[in-house]
C-alpha positions in Angstrom: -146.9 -94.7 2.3 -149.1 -93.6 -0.6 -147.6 -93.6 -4.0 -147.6 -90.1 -5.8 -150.0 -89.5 -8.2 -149.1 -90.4 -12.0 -149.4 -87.6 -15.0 -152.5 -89.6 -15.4 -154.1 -89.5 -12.5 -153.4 -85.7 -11.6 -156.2 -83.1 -11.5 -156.5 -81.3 -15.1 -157.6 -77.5 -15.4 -158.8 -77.4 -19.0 -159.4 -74.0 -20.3 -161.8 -73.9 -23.7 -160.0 -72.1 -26.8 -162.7 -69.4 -27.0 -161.9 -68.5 -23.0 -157.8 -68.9 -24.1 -158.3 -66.5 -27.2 -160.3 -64.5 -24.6 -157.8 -64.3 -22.2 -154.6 -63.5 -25.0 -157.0 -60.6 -26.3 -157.1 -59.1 -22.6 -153.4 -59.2 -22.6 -153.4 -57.1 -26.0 -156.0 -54.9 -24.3 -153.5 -54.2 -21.2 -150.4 -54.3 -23.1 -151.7 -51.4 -25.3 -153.1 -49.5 -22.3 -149.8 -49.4 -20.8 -148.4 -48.5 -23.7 -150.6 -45.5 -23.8 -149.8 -44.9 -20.4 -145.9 -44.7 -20.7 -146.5 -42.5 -24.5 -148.8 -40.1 -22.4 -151.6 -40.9 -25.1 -154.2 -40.2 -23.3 -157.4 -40.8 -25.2 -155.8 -44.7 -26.0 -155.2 -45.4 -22.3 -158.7 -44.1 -21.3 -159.9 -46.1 -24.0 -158.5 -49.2 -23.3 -159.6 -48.9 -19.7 -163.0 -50.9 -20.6 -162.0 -53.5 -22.6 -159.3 -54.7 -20.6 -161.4 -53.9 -17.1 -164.5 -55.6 -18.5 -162.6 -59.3 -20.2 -160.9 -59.1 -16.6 -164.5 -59.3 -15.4 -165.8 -62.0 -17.9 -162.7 -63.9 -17.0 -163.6 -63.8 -13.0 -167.6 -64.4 -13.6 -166.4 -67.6 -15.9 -163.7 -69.0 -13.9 -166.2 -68.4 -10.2 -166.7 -72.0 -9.7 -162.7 -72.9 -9.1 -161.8 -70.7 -6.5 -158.1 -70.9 -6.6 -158.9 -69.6 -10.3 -161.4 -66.9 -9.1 -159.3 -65.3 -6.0 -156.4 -65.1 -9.0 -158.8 -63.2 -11.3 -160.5 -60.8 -8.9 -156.8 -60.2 -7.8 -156.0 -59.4 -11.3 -159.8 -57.2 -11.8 -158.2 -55.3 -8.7 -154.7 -54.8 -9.9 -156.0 -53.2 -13.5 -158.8 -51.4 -11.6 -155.7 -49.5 -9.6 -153.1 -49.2 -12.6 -156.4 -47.6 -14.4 -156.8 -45.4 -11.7 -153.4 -44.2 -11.3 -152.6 -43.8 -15.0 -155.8 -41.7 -15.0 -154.6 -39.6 -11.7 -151.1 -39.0 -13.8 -153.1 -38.4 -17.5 -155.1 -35.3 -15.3 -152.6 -34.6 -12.7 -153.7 -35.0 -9.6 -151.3 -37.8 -9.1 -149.7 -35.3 -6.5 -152.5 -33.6 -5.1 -151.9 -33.8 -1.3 -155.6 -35.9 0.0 -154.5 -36.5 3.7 -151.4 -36.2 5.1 -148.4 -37.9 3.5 -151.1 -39.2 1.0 -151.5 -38.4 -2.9 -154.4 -38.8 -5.1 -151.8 -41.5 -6.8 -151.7 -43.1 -3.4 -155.2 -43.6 -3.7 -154.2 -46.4 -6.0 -153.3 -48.3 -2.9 -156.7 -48.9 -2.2 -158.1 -51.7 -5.2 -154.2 -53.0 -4.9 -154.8 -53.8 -1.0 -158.0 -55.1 -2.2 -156.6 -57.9 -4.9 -153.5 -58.6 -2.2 -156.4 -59.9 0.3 -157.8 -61.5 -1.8 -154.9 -63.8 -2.4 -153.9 -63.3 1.6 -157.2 -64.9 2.4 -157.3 -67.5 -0.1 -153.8 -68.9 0.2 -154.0 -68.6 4.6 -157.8 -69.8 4.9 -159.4 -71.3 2.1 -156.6 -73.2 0.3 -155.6 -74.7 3.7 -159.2 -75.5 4.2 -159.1 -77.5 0.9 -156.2 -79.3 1.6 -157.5 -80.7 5.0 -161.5 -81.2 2.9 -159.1 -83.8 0.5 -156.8 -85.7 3.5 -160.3 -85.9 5.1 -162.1 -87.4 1.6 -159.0 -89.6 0.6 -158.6 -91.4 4.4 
């Protein structure tokens, strides 16, 4: 039986302070959004749509080669992407416009939500599996 790994021989995800500042500015960036949101200040929440949208990007693009890391931050990309859209459906009130049957323009939201929950559905039922069996396979 294998001995389990030591603090020192475990795996270490690093992240570089200008990504970490990056990262704690997109979490002002969202915070004040939502703030907006729950105020009804409209031209703030609209605002901070792009900023907090587009570090959410940089952070995906940057983090691509790890893809536990990546299927996390597209997830997240997804998740502001439909809390932008349904804050904007309430701000202009078609939130409860009837598109379809049983279906709202906030339902619409669902959409880039379902998105980001695949995402994590595929990567945590096919590809981190995958990776667990590439490492038993390396490590034999």
């Amino acid at each position: 039986m294998a001995a389990p790994e030591t603090a020192a021989e475990e795996e270490v995800y690093a992240i570089p302070a200008a990504y970490r500042k990056m990262e704690n500015t997109h979490i002002l960036f969202w915070l004040l959004k939502d703030i907006a949101w729950c105020m009804v200040w409209r031209p703030l929440g609209l605002l901070m749509v792009l900023p907090t949208l587009g570090i959410a990007l940089v952070i995906a693009w940057r983090t691509r080669a790890y893809t536990s890391e990546l299927a996390h931050n597209l997830a997240i990309v997804f998740w502001i992407t439909a809390n932008s859209y349904w804050m904007t459906s309430e701000f202009f009130g078609f939130d409860t416009v009837q598109v379809a049957p049983h279906v709202t323009g906030k339902h619409l939201a669902l959409v880039p939500f379902l998105i980001g929950l695949g995402i994590l559905l595929y990567y945590y039922l096919v590809q981190k599996p995958r990776e667990g069996r590439a490492d038993q396979v390396a490590t034999l």
